[in-house]
N, C-alpha and C positions, 0 to 999 in steps of 0.2 A: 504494500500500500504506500504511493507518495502522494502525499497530503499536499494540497493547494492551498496558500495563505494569502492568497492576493487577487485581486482581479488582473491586475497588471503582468502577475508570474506567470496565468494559463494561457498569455497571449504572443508569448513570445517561441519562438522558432526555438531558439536555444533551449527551452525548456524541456520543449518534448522531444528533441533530437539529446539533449542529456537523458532522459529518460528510458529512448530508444535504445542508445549507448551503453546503459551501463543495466539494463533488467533483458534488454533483449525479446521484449513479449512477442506471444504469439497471439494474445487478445488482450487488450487492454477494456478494462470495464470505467467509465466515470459516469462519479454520481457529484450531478452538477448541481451548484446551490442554486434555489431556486427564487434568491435575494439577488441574486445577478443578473444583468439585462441578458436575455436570450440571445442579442447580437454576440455577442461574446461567443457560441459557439457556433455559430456561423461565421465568424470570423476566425476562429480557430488555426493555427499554423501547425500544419503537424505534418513528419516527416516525409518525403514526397513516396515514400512506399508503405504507408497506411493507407487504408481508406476507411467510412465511416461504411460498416458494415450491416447493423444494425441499431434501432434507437430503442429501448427499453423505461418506457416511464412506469412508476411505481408510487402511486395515490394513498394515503393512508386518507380514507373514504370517513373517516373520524373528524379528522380537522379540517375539513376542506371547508365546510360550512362556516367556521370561523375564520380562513383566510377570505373567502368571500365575503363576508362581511365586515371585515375589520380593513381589508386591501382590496378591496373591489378593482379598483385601475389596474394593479400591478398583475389580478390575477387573470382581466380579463383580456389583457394583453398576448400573457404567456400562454391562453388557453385559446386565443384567437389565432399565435404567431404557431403553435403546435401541430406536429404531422398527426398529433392523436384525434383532431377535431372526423377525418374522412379516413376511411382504408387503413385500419390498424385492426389487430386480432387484440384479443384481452381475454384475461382470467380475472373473475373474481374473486376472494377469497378471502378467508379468516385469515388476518392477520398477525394471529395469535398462536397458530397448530404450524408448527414447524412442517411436517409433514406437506400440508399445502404449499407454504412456502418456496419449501424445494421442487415440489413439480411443479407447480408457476414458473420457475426459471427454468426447467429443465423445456417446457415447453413452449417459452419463450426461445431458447436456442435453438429448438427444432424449426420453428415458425422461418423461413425465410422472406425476403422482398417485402417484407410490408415492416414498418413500426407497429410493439407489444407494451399493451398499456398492464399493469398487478397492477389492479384496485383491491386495497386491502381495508377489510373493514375490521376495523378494533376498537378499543375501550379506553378511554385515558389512563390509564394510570393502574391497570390489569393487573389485577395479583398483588397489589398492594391496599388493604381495608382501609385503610382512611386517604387514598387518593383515587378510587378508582372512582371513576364517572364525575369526577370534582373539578372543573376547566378551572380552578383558582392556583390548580395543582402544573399545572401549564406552564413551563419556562422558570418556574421555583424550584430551589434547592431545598430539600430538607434540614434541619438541623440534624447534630450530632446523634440524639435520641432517637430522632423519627427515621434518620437514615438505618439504625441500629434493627429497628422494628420490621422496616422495609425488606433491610436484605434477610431477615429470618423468616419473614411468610413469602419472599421468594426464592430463598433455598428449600422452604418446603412443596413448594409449588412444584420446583423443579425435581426434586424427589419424588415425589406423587407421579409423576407425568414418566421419569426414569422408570420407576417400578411397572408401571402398566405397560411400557413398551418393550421392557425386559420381559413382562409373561404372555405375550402377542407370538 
């Protein structure tokens, strides 16, 4: 994973020719903030023997309702300037069951020639009892307690979920 900390760093030639140079991929995946003007990846400078092969967007179907309403312009921009508007395949799914997850992607790489939209639909704050379904809980950090609290009913979560797929 190399991390993008600029608008200015993903726009330069040298960046993804450093990139190409020293990982050598045979796929590169980027997940583009969606705080950045979309020209940015239309603009994109990337080594003269890549090409964009596929475009995969991934919807948490949770918050979208809140970005629409709180960034109307920004969203209705990115969702007017989007190849996902006409001729894209999509899955739906629980954004929560790993299981889904993974075939989502896996049939997003099978899908060729078109853009694959994951709409995933999930909970705010899932598997934690005092932030789940609470949009106050949205972009807050826990304190030192509540974080304490958190990761023990999501290590149990995660236990729970271990054991049933362990006797599957």
């Amino acid at each position: 994973m190399v991390p993008v900390e600029s608008q200015a760093q993903i726009n330069t030639t040298a960046f993804l020719e450093e990139v190409d140079r020293r990982y050598q991929p045979e796929r590169v995946l980027m997940e583009y903030n969606g705080m950045w003007p979309i020209q940015l990846l239309r603009d994109l400078k990337m080594p003269k023997h890549w090409g964009l092969y596929q475009a995969i967007d991934v919807i948490d179907a949770s918050t979208f309702e809140m970005y629409r309403a709180n960034m109307q312009s920004m969203v209705i921009d990115m969702v007017t300037e989007a190849d996902m508007v006409f001729g894209f395949e999509r899955a739906e799914i629980d954004g929560h069951d790993f299981e889904q997850i993974e075939a989502a992607f896996a049939e997003a790489k099978a899908t060729k020639g078109v853009p694959f939209a994951i709409v995933m639909k999930t909970v705010k704050g899932k598997g934690v009892s005092y932030m789940e379904n609470q949009a106050g809980w949205h972009g807050k950090a826990p304190n030192d307690e509540e974080y304490e609290i958190a990761m023990k009913e999501l290590r149990l979560s995660w236990q729970k979920w271990r054991r049933c797929k362990m006797a599957m």
